[in-house]
C-alpha positions, 0 to 999 in steps of 0.5 A: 056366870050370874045374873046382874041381880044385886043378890047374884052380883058378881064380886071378884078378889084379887090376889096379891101384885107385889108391882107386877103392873103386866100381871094386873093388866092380863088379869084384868082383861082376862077378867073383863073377857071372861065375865059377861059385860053387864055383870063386869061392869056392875062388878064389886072386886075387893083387892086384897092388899100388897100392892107393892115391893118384890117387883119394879113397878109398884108406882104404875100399879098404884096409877092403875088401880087410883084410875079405875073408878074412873075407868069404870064408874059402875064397879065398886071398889074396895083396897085393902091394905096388906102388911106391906102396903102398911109399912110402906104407907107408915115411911111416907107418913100415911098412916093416922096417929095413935089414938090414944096419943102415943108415940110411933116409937112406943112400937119399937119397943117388943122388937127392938131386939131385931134392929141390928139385924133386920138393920131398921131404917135410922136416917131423917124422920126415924124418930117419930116413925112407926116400927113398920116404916123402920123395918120396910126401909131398913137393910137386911143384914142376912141376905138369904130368906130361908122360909123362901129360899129367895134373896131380900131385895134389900130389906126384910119386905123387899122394899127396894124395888118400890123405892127405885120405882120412885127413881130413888136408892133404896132407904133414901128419906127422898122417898117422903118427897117422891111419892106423889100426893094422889099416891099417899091419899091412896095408901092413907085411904086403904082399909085393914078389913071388909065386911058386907052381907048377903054375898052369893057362893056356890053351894052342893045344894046352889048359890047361899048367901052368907056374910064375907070379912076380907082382910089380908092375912085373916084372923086370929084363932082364940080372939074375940073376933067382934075385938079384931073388927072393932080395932081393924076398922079403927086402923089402930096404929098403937100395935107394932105387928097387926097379926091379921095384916101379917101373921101366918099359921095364927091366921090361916084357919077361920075363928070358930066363932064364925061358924055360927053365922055362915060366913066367907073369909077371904084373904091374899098374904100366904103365898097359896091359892087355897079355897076350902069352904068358906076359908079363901086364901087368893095369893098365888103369886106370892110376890115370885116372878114365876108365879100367876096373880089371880083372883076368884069370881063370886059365886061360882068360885072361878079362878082366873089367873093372869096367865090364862089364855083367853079369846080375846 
């Protein structure tokens, strides 16, 4: 694929798991079987967020991937947080204070019209709680997902799953308890945005190096894109709805600002595999039983799924 280069380094984004532990292992050793050893173990590979719900092992995938940079000492990692990985960590307490000072509940405010409906979580700690945490524990009162075509497992995220992985009934504050620690510092270290340099994709005219952002959802059309970076990075926990954590059609298409420095975005979020020159949207799972997880490999722009099959 490349040569192991730093300028033709390869570097693979992993679409979302949603707790498909059997889906990340395939993927992995599909990975590790398609790459030529030196260049998958010098490998940097950005996970692109949502780690957990939807399916039952999220707490053996959190195991996995805490473990790799042991398993793999030479790869560079970077976990993103997605909006669920967010809302998650915002239950357990893993996410840093507002910096201006405010409290968790000035969130609340703008969606409070949703509270009975999505039926926000009110039982220990809910006080002082940030309108994700709420919502992700929270029991949805309409069952049935139109935009899907699924049932909620029990909450607007589908949370259920995680906590049972846990061994606790979903909305259960024994959640805060059960969670291990290494698994909190895991949730508290994820970033809500990359950025790097010099990253090599195939070009109609061979490998170009351009700058890469990967965040999860994207970011917005018609908003200082220098500004999304700025309160990105600072993980800025005042906004009740990070947009480019969790919007949809705002975020699917590159800033027009970026076009004036070539520049590679790469997000999971949208439940489609979508690479259209330099927008890349890694999420062909979706989070859906049926579905493959699959990542892309840099720079030649391969997809690998976990249901390949390889020569093992």
């Amino acid at each position: 694929m490349a040569s192991s280069d730093i300028k033709h380094r390869v570097l693979i984004c992993i679409g979302d798991i949603h707790g498909y532990i059997t889906k990340l292992q395939n993927l992995w050793s599909n990975l590790e079987t398609l790459i030529p050893p030196p260049d998958f173990q010098h490998a940097h590979i950005v996970f692109l967020g949502d780690y957990c719900d939807r399916s039952p092992d999220t707490r053996k995938v959190l195991d996995f991937l805490i473990e790799l940079p042991s398993k793999y000492p030479k790869q560079s990692h970077v976990l993103l947080a997605g909006n669920h990985d967010f809302a998650f960590a915002a239950f357990v307490g893993a996410i840093p204070p507002p910096p201006d000072g405010s409290e968790f509940c000035d969130t609340w405010k703008e969606f409070q019209a949703s509270e009975e409906k999505e039926g926000w979580y009110k039982d220990y700690g809910y006080e002082k709680m940030h309108l994700q945490g709420r919502r992700w524990a929270g029991k949805i009162t309409v069952k049935f997902n139109a935009a899907k075509g699924t049932e909620y497992k029990s909450s607007i995220y589908d949370a259920g799953t995680t906590f049972e992985s846990y061994g606790v009934p979903h909305g259960s504050p024994d959640l805060m308890k059960a969670v291990p620690d290494e698994h909190k510092k895991f949730l508290a270290d994820l970033v809500w945005i990359h950025e790097e340099d010099n990253v090599g994709i195939e070009t109609e005219n061979g490998v170009e190096f351009c700058k890469l952002i990967a965040v999860h959802g994207g970011l917005e059309r018609g908003k200082d894109v220098g500004e999304q970076i700025k309160y990105l990075k600072a993980k800025d926990t005042r906004i009740p709805k990070v947009e480019p954590l969790s919007g949809r059609k705002s975020v699917w298409d590159n800033p027009q600002e970026l076009s004036k420095t070539p520049t590679i975005v790469v997000s999971g979020h949208h439940g489609k595999l979508h690479v259209d020159g330099l927008r890349m949207i890694i999420d062909e799972g979706g989070g859906l039983p049926q579905n493959p997880v699959a990542a892309i490999v840099l720079p030649s722009k391969t997809i690998v799924r976990d249901t390949d099959k390889t020569n093992r």
